[in-house]
MARRO-280474 format. One record per residue (C-alpha): chain; z, y, x. Coordinates in Angstrom, 1 decimal, padded with zeros to 4 digits. Last residue first. Layout:
! residues N
+-------+--------+--------+--------+
: chain :     c3 :     c2 :     c1 :
+-------+--------+--------+--------+
:     A :      Z :      Y :      X :
...
+-------+--------+--------+--------+
! end
This chain:
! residues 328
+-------+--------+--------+--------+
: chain :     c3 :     c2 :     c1 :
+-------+--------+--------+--------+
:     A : -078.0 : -004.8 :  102.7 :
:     A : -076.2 : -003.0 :  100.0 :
:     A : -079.7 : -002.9 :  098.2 :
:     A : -078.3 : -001.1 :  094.6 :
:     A : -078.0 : -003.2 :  090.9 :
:     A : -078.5 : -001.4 :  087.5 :
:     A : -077.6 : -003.4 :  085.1 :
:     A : -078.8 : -002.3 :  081.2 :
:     A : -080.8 :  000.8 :  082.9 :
:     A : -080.6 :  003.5 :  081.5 :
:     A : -077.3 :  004.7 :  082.9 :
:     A : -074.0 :  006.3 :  081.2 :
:     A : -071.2 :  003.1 :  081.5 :
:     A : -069.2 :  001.4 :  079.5 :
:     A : -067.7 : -001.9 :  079.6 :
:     A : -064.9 : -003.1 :  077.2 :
:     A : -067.0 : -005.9 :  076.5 :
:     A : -070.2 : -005.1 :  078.0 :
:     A : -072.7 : -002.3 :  078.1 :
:     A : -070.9 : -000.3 :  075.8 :
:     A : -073.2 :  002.9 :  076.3 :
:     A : -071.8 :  006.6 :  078.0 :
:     A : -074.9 :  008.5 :  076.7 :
:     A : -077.7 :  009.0 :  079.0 :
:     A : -079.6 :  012.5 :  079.4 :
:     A : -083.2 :  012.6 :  079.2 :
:     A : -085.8 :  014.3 :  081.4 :
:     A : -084.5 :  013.8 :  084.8 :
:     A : -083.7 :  010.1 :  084.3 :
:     A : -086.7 :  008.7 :  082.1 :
:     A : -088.9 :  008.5 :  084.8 :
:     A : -087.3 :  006.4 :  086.9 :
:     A : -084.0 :  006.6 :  089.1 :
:     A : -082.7 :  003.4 :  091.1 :
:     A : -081.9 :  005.1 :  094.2 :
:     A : -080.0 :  007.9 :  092.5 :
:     A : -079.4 :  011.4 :  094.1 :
:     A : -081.4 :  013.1 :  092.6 :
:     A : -080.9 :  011.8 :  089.3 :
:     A : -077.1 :  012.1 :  089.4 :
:     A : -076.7 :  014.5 :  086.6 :
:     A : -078.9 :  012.0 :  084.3 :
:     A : -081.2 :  014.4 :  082.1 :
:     A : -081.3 :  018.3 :  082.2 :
:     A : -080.1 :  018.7 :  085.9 :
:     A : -076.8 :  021.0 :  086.2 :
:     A : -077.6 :  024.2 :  088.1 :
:     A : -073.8 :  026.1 :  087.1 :
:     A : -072.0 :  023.1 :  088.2 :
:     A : -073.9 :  022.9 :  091.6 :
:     A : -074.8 :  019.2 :  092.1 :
:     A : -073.5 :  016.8 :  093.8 :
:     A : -074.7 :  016.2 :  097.3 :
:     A : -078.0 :  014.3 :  098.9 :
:     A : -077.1 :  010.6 :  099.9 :
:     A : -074.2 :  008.4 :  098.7 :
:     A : -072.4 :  007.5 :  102.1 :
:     A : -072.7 :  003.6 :  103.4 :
:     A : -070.1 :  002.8 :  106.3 :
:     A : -071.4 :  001.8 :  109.0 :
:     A : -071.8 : -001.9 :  110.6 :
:     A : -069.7 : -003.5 :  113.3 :
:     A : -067.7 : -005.5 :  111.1 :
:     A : -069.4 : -005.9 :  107.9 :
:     A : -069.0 : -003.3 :  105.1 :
:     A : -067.2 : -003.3 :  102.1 :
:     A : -063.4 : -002.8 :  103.1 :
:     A : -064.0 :  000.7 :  104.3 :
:     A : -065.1 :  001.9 :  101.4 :
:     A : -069.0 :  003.7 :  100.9 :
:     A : -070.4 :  000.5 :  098.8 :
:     A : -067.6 :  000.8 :  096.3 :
:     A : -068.5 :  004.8 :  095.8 :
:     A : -072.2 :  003.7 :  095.9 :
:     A : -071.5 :  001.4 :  093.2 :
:     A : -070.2 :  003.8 :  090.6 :
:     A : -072.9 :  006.0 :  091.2 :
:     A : -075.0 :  003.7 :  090.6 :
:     A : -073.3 :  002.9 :  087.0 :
:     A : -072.7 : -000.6 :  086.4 :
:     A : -069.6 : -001.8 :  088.1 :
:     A : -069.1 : -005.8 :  088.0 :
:     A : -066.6 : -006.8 :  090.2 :
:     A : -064.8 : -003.4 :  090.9 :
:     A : -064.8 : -001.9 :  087.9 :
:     A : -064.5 : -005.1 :  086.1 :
:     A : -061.1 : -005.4 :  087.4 :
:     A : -060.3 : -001.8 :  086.9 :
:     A : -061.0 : -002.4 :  083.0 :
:     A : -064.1 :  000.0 :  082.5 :
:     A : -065.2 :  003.5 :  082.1 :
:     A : -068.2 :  004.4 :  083.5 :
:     A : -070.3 :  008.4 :  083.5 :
:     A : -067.4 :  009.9 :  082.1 :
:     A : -068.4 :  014.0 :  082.5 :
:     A : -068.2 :  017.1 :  084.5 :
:     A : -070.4 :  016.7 :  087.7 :
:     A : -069.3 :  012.4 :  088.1 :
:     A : -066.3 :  011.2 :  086.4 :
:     A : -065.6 :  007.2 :  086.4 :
:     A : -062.6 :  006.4 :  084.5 :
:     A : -060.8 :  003.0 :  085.6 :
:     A : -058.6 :  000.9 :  083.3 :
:     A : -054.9 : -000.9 :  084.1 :
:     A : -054.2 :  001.6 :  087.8 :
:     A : -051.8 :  000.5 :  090.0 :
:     A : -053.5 : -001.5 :  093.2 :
:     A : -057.3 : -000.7 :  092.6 :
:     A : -056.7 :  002.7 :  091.0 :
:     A : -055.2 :  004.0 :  095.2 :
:     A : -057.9 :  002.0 :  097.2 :
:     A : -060.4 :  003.9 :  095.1 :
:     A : -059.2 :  007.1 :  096.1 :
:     A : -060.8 :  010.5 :  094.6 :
:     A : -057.8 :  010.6 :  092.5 :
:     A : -056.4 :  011.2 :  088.9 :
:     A : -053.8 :  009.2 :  087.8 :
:     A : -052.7 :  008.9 :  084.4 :
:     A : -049.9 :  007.2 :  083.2 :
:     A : -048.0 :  006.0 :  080.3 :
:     A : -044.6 :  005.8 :  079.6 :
:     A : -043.0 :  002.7 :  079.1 :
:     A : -039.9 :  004.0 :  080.7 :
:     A : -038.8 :  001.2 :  083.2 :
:     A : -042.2 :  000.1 :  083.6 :
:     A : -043.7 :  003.8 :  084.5 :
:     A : -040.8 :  004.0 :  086.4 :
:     A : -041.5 :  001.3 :  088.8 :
:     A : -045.1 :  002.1 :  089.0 :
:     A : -044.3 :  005.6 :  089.9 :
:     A : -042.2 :  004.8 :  093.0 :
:     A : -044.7 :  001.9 :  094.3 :
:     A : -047.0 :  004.7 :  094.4 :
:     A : -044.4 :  007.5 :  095.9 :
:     A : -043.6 :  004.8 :  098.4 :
:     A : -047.3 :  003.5 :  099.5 :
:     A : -048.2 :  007.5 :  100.0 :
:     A : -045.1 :  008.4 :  102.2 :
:     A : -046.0 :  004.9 :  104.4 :
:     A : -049.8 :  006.7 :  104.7 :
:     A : -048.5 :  010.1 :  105.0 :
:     A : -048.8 :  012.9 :  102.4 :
:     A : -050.9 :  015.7 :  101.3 :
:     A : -052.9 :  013.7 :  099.1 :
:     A : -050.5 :  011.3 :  097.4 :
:     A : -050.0 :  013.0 :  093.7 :
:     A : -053.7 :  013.8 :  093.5 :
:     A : -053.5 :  015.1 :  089.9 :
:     A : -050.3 :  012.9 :  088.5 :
:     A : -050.7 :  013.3 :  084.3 :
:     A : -047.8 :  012.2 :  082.5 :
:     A : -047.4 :  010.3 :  078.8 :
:     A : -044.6 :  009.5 :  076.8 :
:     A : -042.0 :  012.0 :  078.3 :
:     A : -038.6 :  011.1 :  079.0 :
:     A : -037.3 :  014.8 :  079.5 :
:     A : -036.6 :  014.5 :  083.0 :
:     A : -039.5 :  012.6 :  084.0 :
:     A : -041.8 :  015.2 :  085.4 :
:     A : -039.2 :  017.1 :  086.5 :
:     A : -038.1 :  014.0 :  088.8 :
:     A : -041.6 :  013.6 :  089.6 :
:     A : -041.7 :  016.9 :  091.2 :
:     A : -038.7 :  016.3 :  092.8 :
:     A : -039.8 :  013.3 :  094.6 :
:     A : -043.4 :  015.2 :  095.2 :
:     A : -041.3 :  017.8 :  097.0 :
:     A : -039.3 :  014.8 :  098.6 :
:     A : -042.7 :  013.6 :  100.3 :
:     A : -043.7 :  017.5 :  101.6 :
:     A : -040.2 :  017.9 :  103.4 :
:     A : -037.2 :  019.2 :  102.0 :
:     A : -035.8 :  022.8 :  103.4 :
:     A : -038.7 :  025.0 :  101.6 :
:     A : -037.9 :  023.6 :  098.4 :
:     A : -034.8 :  025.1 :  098.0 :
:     A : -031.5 :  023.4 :  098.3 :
:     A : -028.8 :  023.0 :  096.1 :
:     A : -029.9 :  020.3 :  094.2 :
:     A : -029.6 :  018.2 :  097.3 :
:     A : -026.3 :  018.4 :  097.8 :
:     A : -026.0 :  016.7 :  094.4 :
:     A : -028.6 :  014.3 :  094.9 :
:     A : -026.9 :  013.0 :  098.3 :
:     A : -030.2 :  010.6 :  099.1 :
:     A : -033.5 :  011.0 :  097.2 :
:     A : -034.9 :  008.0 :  095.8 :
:     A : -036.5 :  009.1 :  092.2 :
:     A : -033.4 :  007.9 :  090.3 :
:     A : -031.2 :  009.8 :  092.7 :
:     A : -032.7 :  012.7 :  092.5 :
:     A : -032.6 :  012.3 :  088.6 :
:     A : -029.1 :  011.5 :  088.5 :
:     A : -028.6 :  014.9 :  089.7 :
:     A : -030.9 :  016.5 :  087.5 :
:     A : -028.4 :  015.0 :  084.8 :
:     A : -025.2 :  016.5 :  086.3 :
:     A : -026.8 :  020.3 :  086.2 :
:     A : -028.2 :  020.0 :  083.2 :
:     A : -024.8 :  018.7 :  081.7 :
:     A : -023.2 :  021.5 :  083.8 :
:     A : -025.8 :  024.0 :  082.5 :
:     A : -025.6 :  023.3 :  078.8 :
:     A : -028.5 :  021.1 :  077.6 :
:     A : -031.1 :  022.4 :  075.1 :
:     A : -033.5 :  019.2 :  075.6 :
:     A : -036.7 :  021.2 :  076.1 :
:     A : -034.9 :  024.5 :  077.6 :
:     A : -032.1 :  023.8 :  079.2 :
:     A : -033.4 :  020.5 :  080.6 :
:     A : -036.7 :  022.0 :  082.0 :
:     A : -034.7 :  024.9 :  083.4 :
:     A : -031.7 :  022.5 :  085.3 :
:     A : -035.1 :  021.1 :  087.5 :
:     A : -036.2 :  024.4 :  088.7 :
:     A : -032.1 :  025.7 :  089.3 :
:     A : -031.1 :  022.5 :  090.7 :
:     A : -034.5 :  022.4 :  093.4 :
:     A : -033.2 :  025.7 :  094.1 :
:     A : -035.0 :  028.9 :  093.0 :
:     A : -037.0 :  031.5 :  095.9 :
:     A : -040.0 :  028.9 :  096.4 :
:     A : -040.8 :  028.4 :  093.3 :
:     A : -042.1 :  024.7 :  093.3 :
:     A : -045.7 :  024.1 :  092.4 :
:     A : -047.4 :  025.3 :  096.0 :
:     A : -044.8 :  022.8 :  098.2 :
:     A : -046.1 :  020.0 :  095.8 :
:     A : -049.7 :  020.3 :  096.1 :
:     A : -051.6 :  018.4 :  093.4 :
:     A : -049.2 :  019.1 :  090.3 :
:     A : -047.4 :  015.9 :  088.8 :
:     A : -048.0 :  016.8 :  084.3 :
:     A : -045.8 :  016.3 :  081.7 :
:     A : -046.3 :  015.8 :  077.9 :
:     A : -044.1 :  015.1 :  075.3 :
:     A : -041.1 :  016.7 :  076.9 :
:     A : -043.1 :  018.9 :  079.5 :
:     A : -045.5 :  020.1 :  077.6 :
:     A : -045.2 :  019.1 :  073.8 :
:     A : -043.2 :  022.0 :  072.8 :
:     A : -044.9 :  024.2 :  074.7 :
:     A : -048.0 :  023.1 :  072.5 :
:     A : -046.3 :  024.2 :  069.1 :
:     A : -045.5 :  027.8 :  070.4 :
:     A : -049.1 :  027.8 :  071.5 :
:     A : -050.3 :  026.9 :  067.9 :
:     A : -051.8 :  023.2 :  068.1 :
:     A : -055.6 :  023.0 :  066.9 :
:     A : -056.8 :  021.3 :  070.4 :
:     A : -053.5 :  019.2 :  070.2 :
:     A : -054.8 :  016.9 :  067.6 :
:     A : -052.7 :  014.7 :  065.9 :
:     A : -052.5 :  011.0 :  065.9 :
:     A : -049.9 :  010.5 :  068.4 :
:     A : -051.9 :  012.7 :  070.8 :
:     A : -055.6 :  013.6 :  069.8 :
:     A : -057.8 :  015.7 :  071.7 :
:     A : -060.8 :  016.6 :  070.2 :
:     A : -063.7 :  018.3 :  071.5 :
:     A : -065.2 :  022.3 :  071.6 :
:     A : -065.2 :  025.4 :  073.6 :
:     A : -062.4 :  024.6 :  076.1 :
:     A : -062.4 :  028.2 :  077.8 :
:     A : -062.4 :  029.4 :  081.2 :
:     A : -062.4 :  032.4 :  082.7 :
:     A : -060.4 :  034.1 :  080.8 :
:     A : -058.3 :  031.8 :  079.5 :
:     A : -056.7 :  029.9 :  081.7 :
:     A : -056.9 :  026.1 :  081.1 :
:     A : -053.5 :  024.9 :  080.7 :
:     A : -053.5 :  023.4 :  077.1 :
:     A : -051.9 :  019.8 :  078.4 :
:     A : -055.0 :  018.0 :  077.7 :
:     A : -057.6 :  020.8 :  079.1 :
:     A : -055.4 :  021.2 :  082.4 :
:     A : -056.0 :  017.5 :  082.6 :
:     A : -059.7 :  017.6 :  082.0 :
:     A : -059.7 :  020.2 :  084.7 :
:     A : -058.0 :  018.6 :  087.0 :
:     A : -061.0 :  015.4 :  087.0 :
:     A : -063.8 :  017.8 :  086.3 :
:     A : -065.7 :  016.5 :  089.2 :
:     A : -065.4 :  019.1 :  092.1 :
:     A : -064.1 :  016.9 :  094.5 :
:     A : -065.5 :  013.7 :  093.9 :
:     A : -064.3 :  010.8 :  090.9 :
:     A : -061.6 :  008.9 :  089.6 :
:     A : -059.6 :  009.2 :  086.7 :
:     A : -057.3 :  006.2 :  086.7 :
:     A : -055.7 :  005.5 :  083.6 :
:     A : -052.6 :  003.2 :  083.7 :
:     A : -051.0 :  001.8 :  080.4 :
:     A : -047.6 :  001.6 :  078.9 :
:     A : -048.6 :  003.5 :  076.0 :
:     A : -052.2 :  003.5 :  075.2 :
:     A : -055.2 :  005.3 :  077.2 :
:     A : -058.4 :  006.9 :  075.6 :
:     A : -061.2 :  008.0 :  077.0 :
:     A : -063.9 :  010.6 :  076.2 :
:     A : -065.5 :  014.1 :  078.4 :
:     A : -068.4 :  015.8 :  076.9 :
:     A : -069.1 :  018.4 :  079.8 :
:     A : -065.9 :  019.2 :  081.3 :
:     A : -066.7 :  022.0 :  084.3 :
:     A : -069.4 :  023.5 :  082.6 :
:     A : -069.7 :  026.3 :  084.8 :
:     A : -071.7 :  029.4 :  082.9 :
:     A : -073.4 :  031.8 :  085.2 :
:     A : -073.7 :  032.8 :  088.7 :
:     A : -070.5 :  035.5 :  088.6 :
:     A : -068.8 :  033.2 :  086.9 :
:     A : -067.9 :  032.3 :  083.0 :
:     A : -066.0 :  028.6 :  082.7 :
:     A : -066.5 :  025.8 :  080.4 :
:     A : -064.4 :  022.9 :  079.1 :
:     A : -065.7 :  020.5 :  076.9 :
:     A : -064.1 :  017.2 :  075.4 :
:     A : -066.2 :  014.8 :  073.3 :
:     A : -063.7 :  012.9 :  072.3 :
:     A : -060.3 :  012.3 :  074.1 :
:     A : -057.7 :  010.0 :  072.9 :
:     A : -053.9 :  009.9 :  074.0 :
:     A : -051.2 :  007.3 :  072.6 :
:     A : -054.1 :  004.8 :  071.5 :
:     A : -053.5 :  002.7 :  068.3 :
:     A : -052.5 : -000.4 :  068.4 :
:     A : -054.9 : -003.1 :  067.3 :
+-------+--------+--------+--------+
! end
């Protein structure tokens, strides 16, 4: 089997605060291979941005701190990486689509001058071959009159060809793997379907791989290859997105199916998972989702699962072998 282009073990990321320690990424794992979609998936709140910030060495430091895990990228982990070495991976190993597009571009350079920067500096371009290859990139991510474009400063496009021209940067050293956190929330519905269908295509073209982090279900059902479930900093189902979605087997896992649109009746209410997650500084010794679980026992507050191969391929961080909820 071919090895994985990115796998995380064991990952923890934890934060000081005023009301004690945060562990944001409690014993995070996947893996992803080239060419593949990962969707991260999960509340607000989860871990999901911060496990990418941990990847791609972001985490600030104070307050936060990765205090222990591996994270290995084309066999070598980037946890023991010197800085110097790591800014050689970010951006032209490693790139990352930022949340809120009109928030991650300087406001006071061009989109020429933001995009020009990357090139200069990872693929040492002079500034008219920068300047002629960020062009082609506009045009490669669907924005019309690139060149006039490249001129202008974020403030004069609108919000969808910000996220354009943050996926131009993404790509513009012909990275092997790229995080998008969100990269449709602030957007329109027909803005949403284009950056999708956008990504897809150059995922295929490049043979990158991808990993999308989202609270949308909708969004990992129609792009994403394997599904990672986080709930209150860790994994709690991973899963070919197939299986995710015929056969989950983590409850909260089904009570994020149960609560779309598409699963109830016509006429009937949507299903919400009761109670609220917990505070990450108040974390519950055994199963984090104990109280709010339907299917909880005995076991579940005292003793924390571990993420279990439950079927082929299949893993999921419950005691029981298939837990099934009433969705009547």
């Amino acid at each position: 089997m071919t090895s994985p282009l990115l796998r995380v073990n064991d990952l923890r990321t934890y934060f000081d605060s005023s009301a004690g320690m945060i562990r944001a990424v409690d014993g995070v794992d996947f893996e992803i291979a080239s060419g593949k979609v990962l969707g991260i998936v999960g509340e607000s709140g989860c871990g999901k941005s911060v496990t990418a910030l941990s990847v791609m060495r972001l985490v600030p430091n104070p307050p936060g701190k990765i205090v222990s895990g591996e994270v290995f990228f084309k066999g070598e982990d980037l946890l023991k990486y010197s800085e110097s070495q790591m800014r050689s991976v970010r951006g032209k190993q490693i790139a990352m689509i930022f949340q809120e597009p009109m928030t991650s571009l300087n406001p006071v350079l061009t989109i020429g001058e933001q995009i020009g920067e990357m090139l200069r500096v990872h693929l040492k371009l002079s500034r008219r071959a920068a300047s002629s290859r960020a062009a082609a990139l506009l045009d490669t991510v669907g924005i019309p009159s690139p060149s006039q474009r490249l001129k202008d400063y974020p403030h004069q496009l609108s919000g969808g060809m910000c996220q354009r021209v943050m996926i131009a940067m993404a790509i513009s050293c012909e990275p092997d793997l790229i995080f998008a956190d969100e990269p449709t929330t602030a957007l329109d519905v027909t803005i949403q379907a284009q950056i999708l269908t956008l990504l897809t295509r150059l995922k295929e073209r490049m043979g990158l791989a991808l990993i999308l982090i989202t609270h949308d279900l909708g969004i990992i059902a129609e792009v994403a290859d394997e599904v990672a479930v986080m709930y209150a900093g860790k994994v709690v189902e991973r899963a070919p997105t197939a299986a995710i979605f015929a056969d989950s087997r983590h409850p909260y896992t089904q009570g994020l199916l149960a609560s779309l649109p598409s699963s109830a009746k016509p006429g009937e209410r949507l299903r919400a998972i009761p109670g609220s997650v917990p505070r990450p500084h108040e974390l519950p010794k055994g199963c984090r989702f104990t109280t709010r679980c339907a299917l909880a026992f005995d076991r579940c507050p005292y003793e924390e699962p571990p993420l279990m191969e439950r079927a082929r391929h299949h893993w999921a961080a419950c005691w029981l072998e298939k837990p099934i909820l009433n969705r009547t």
